[in-house]
C-alpha positions, 0 to 999 in steps of 0.5 A, spaced: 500 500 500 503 506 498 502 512 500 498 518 497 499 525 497 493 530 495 495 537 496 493 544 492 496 551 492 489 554 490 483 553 493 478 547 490 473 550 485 466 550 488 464 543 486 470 540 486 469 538 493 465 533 492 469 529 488 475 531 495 470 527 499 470 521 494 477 521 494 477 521 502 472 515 503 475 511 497 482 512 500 479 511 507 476 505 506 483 501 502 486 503 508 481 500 513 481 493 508 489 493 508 489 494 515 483 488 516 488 484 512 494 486 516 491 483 523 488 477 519 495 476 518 498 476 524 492 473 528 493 468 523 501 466 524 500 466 531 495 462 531 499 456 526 505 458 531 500 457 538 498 450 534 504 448 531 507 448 539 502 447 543 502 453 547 496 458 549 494 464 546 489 470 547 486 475 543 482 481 546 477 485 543 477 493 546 472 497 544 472 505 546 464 505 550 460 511 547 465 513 542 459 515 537 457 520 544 464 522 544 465 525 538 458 528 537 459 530 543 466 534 543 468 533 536 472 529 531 478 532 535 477 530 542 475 523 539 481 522 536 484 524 543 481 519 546 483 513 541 491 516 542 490 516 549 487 509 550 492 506 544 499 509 548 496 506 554 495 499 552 501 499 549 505 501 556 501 496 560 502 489 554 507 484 555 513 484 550 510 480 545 504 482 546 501 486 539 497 491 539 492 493 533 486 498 531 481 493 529 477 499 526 473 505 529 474 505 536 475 499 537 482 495 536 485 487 537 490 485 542 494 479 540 497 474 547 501 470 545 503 464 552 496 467 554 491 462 557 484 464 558 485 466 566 491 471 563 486 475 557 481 476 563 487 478 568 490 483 562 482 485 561 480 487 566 488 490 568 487 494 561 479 496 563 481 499 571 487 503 566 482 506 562 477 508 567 482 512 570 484 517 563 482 524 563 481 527 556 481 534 555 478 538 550 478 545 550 476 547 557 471 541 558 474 533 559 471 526 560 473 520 562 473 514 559 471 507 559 471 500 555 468 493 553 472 488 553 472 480 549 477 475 550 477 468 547 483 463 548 486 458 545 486 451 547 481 452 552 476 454 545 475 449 540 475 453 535 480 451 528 481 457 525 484 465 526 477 467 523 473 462 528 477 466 534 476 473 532 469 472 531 469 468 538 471 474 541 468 479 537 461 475 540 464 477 548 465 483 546 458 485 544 455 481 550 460 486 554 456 491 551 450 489 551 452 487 559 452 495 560 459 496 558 465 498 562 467 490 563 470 484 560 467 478 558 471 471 557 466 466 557 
């Protein structure tokens, strides 16, 4: 995937906007397609990895809560804040070999390779009481923020793909979501 440059000296006329906001969507949406590729990908050789030795591993599923209201609510800006904030906080909590990725939107995929199904949710719910305590500031107004959680693991789920694990996984999450939020489903 390269990388694509669109820049003028001069305003774009009048009716050119449109075509802008196309090229926009179009560029998103490739960007969103090799980014779903990317962690397939790399789900998919931890995965050959975890099944060829016989070890654990664990995938979560972090989803912002309420993102959308963040958004409308204090701006694309602020949004996008909150989605620093929470990926740089992940990050400094992970194990070394342990893989962060933005899964899409507000909601991003963390790979654990070694882990059981009673390490994802320890790590679940340590990364939840993380975010509970960021403050986003937006101008002169701030919020806190809270997520969702899913986790499957392998051995201890028959699943016999990385498709079968993200979509156990993605399935806890929306039972979190739909639980109330802000806690981390294993099971």
């Amino acid at each position: 995937l390269g990388v694509v440059v669109l820049a003028s000296a001069t305003p774009f006329p009048e009716g050119t906007r449109t075509r802008l906001e196309i090229f926009r969507s179009a560029l998103s949406l490739a960007l969103r397609n090799a980014i779903a590729h990317d962690h397939l990908q790399r789900l998919s050789e931890e995965f050959s990895r975890a099944v060829r030795a016989d070890t654990p591993l664990a995938v979560l599923m972090l989803d912002i809560d309420h993102f959308k209201s963040i958004n409308d609510t204090y701006g694309h800006l602020a949004g996008d804040r909150a989605l620093v904030k929470v990926a740089r906080l992940v990050r400094s909590l992970l194990r070394e070999g342990d893989v962060l990725l933005r899964y899409g939107g507000e909601e991003f995929m963390i790979i654990l390779p070694g882990a059981s199904c009673h390490d994802a949710k320890l790590m679940g719910q340590r990364l939840r009481h993380a975010v509970e305590d960021i403050t986003v500031s937006h101008g002169e107004q701030s919020f806190h923020l809270t997520v969702s959680i899913g986790a499957a693991s392998y051995p201890e789920m028959n699943v016999s793909n990385q498709e079968e694990f993200v979509h156990l996984a993605d399935e806890r999450l929306y039972r979190a979501k739909q639980s109330g939020r802000n806690c981390v489903v294993t099971q």
